[in-house]
C-alpha positions as CSV (number, residue, x, y, z in Angstrom):
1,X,-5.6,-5.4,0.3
2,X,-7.7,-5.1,-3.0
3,X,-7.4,-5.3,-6.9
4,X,-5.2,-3.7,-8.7
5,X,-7.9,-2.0,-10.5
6,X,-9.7,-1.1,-7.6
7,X,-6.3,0.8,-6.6
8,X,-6.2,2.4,-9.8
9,X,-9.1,3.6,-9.4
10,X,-8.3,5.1,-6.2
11,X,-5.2,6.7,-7.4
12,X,-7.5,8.4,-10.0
13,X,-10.8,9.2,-8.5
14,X,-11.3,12.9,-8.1
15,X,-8.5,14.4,-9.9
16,X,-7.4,14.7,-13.8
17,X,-5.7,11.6,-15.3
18,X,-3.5,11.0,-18.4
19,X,-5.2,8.5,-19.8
20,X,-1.8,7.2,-21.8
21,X,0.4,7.7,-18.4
22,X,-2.2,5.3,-16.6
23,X,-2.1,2.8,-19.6
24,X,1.4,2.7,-19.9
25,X,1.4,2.1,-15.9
26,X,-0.8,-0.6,-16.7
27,X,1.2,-2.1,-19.2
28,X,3.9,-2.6,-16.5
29,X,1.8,-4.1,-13.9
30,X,0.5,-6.7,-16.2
31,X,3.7,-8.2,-16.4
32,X,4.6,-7.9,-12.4
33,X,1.2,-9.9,-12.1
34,X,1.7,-12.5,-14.9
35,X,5.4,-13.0,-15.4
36,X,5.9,-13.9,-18.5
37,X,6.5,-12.2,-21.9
38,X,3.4,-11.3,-23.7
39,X,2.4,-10.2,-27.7
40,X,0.2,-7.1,-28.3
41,X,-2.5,-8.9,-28.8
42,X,-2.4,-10.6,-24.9
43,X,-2.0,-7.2,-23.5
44,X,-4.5,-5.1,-25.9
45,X,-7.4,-8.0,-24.6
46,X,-6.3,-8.3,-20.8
47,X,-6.2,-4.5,-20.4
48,X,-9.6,-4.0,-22.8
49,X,-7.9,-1.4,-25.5
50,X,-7.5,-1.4,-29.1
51,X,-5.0,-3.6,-30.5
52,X,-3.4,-0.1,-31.5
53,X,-3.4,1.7,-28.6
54,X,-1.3,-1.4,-26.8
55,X,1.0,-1.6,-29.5
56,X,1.9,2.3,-29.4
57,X,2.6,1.7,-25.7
58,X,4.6,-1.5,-26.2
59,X,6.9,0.3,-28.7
60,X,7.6,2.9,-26.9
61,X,8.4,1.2,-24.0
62,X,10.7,-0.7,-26.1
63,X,12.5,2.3,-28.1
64,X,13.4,3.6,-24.3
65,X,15.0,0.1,-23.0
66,X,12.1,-0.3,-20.3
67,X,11.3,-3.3,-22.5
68,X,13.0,-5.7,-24.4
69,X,11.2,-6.8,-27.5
70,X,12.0,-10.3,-30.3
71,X,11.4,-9.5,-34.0
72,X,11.0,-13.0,-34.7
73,X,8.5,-14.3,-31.7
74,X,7.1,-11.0,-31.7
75,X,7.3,-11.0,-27.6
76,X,7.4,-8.4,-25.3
77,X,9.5,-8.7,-21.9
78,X,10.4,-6.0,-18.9
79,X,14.0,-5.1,-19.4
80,X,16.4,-5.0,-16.4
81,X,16.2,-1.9,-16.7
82,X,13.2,-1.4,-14.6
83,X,14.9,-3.7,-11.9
84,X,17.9,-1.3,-12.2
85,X,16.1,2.3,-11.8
86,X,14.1,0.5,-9.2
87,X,16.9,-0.5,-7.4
88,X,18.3,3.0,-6.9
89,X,15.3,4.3,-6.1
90,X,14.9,1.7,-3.4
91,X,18.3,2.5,-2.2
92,X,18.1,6.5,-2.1
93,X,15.2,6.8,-0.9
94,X,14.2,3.7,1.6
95,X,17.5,3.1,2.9
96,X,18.4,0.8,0.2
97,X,16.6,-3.4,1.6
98,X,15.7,-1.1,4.3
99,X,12.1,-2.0,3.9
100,X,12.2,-5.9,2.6
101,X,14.4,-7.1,5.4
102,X,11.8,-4.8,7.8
103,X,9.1,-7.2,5.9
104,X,11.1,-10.4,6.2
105,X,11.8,-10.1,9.2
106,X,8.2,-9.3,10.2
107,X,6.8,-12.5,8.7
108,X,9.2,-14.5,10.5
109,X,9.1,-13.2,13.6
110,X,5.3,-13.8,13.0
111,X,4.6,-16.1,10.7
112,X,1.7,-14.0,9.3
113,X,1.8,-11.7,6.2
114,X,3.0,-8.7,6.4
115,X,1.6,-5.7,4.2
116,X,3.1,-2.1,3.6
117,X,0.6,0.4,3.0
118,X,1.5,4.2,1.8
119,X,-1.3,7.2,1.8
120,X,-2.5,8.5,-1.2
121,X,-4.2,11.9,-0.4
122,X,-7.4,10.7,0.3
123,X,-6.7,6.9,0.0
124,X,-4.4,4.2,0.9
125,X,-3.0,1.7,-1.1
126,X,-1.2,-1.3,-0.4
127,X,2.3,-1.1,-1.7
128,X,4.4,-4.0,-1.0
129,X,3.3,-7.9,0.1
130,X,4.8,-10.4,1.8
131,X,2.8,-13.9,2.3
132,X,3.0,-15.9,5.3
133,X,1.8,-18.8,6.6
134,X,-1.5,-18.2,5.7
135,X,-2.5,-16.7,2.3
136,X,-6.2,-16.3,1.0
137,X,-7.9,-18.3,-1.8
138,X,-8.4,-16.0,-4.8
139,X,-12.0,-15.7,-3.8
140,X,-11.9,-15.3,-0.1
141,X,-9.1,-12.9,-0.2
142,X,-10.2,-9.7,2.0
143,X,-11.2,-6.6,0.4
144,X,-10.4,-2.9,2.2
145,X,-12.1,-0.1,1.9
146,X,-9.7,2.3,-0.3
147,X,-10.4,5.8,1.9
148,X,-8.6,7.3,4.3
149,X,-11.3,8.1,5.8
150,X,-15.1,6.7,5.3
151,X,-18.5,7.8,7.2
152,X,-20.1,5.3,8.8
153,X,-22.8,4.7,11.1
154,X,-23.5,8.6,11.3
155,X,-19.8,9.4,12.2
156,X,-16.2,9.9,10.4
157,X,-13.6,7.2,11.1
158,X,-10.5,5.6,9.6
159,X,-11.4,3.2,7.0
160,X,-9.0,0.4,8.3
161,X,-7.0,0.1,11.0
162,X,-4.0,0.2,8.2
163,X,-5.9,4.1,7.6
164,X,-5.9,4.5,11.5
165,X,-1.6,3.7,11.8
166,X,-1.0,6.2,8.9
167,X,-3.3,9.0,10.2
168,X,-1.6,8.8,13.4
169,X,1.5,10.3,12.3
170,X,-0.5,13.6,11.5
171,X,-1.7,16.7,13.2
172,X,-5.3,17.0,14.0
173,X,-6.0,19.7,11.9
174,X,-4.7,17.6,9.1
175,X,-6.8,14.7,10.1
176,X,-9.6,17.3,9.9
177,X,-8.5,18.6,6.4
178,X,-8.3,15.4,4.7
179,X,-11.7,14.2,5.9
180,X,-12.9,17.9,4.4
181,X,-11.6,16.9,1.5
182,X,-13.5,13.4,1.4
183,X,-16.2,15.1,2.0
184,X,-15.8,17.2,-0.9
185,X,-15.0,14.0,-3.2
186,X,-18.8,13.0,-2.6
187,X,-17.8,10.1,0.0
188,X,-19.4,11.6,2.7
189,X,-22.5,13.4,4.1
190,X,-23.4,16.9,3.1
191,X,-23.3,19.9,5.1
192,X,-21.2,20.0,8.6
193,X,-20.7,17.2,10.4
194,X,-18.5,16.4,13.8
195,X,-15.1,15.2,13.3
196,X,-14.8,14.4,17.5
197,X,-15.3,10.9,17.2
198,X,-12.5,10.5,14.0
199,X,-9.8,12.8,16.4
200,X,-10.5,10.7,19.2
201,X,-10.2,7.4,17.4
202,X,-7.0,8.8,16.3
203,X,-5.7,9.2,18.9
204,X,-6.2,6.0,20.7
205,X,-4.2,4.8,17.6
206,X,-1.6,7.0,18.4
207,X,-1.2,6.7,22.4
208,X,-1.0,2.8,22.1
209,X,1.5,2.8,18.6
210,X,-0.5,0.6,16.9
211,X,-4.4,-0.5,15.7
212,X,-5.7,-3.8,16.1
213,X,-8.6,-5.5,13.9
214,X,-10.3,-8.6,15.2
215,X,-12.2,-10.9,13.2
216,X,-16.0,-10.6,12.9
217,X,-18.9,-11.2,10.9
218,X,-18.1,-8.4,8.5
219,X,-14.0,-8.8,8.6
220,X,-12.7,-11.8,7.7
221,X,-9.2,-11.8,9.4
222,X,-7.4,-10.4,12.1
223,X,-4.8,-7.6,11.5
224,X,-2.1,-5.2,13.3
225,X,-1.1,-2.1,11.9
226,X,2.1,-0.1,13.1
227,X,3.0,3.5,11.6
228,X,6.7,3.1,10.0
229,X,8.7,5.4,9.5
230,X,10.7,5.7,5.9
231,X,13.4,8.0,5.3
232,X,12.7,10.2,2.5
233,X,8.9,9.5,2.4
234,X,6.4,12.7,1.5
235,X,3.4,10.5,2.9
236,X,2.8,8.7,5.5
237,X,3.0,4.5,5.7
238,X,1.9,2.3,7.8
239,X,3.3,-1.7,8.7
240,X,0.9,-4.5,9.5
241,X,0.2,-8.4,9.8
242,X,-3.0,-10.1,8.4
243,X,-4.1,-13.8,8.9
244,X,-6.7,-15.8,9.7
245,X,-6.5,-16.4,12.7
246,X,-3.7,-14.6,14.1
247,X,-4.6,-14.6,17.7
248,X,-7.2,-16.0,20.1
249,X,-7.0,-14.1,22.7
250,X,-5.4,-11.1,24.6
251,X,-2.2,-12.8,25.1
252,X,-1.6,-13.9,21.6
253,X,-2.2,-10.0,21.0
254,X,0.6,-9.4,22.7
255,X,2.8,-11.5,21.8
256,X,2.5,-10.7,18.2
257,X,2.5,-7.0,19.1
258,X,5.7,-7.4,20.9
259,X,7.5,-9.1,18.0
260,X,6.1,-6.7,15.7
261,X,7.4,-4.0,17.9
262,X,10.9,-5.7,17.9
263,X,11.2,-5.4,14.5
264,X,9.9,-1.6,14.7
265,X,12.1,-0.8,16.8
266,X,15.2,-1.9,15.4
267,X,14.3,-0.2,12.5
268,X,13.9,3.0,13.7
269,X,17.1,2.7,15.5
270,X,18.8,2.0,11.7
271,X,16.8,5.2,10.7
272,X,17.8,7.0,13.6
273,X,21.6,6.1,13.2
274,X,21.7,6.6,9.7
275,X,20.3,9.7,9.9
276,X,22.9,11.2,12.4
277,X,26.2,9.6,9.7
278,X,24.5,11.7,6.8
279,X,24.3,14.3,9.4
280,X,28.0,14.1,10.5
281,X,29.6,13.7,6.6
């Protein structure tokens, strides 16, 4: 659903940045994408800063236990410390494997793979993965748009139908707001312009509970997005499956849909029950 650095830079387009808070940041992703332990040097030439500047970031990783560090090899490795702060984040506030048996149980139903995508003001990123049955070459994989919302073809839409399953869960007057606020990020027209057709696309998405994307000459794969609901969640997220092809006609759509759905809704029933316990202690 695009490169990390892409997402970075939608995460810090149009707003102030730490530099040093987007490094360090960095610093951790590196080894969630490459898995192995790395020296200074690795990490100083894969994220393209001084040899320094990676070395103050390794350290002080290190002196707080996020990672572990060998005097001898002079390696660098995450600590399970990460896995342990992660873990209790996962668990008070996504319902502790809430979300990865949602996932798992997606792709099997389905045998596609299934992507969890969050909003992030004005953009969405994709926050969790889970291949399938089919998975794309490094250079066919499928590249989103990172807005919310885009302008296109004289009109203001969803970017992807993953934007459209996430803006569903909003008012109208909050759809409107955010594309005012594209706008005002330079990623739209000048000057007024008619947010109708964006409403009304919306809420098509939202009458039907999900948004479909069919393969074309411009999209590369077919897709389903659902809105999910996550306890404890300040934005909105959206569920989806992505493979080429998924379906070849309307009654494959369905049938994915419906075991999509099945997995939605017992979900939402585990929400829902959970939610009344903490409600009754």
């Amino acid at each position: 659903m695009g490169s990390k650095s892409e997402d970075g830079a939608g995460r810090s387009r149009g707003r102030g940045s730490v530099k040093s808070c987007l490094r360090t940041l960095e610093v951790i992703e590196y080894f969630m994408t490459f898995g192995r332990p790395a020296r200074t040097i690795e990490i100083s030439e894969a994220m393209g800063i001084p040899n320094s500047s990676a070395d103050e970031i390794l350290r002080t990783l290190a002196a707080t236990g996020y990672l572990s560090y060998n005097q001898t090899s002079k390696y660098y490795a995450p600590s399970y410390k990460i896995v342990a702060n992660a873990n209790a984040i996962e668990q008070r506030f996504f319902g502790d494997t809430r979300i990865r048996q949602i996932m798992e149980s997606m792709r099997r139903e389905t045998g596609a793979s299934v992507f969890l995508t969050q909003q992030n003001d004005c953009w969405a990123e994709s926050v969790a993965e889970m291949h399938g049955v089919w998975t794309a070459a490094p250079d066919e994989e499928p590249r989103y748009r990172n807005e919310m919302i885009c302008f296109d073809r004289n009109s203001w839409r969803p970017a992807t139908n993953f934007s459209a399953a996430m803006l569903a869960q909003q008012s109208n007057v909050a759809i409107v707001q955010l594309a005012t606020r594209t706008q005002r990020l330079g990623l739209g027209p000048k000057g007024p312009a008619l947010m109708k057709n964006l409403v009304d696309r919306i809420a098509h998405t939202r009458a039907r509970g999900f948004a479909l994307c069919r393969r074309s000459e411009s999209v590369p794969v077919d897709s389903i997005a659902i809105p999910l609901r996550v306890s404890n969640a300040v934005t909105a997220h959206a569920i989806g499956v992505v493979g080429d092809p998924l379906f070849q006609n309307d009654n494959d759509v369905r049938n994915m849909l419906s075991a999509m759905q099945s997995v939605i809704f017992r979900h939402n029933d585990e929400v829902r029950r959970s939610g009344s316990a903490g409600r009754m202690q």
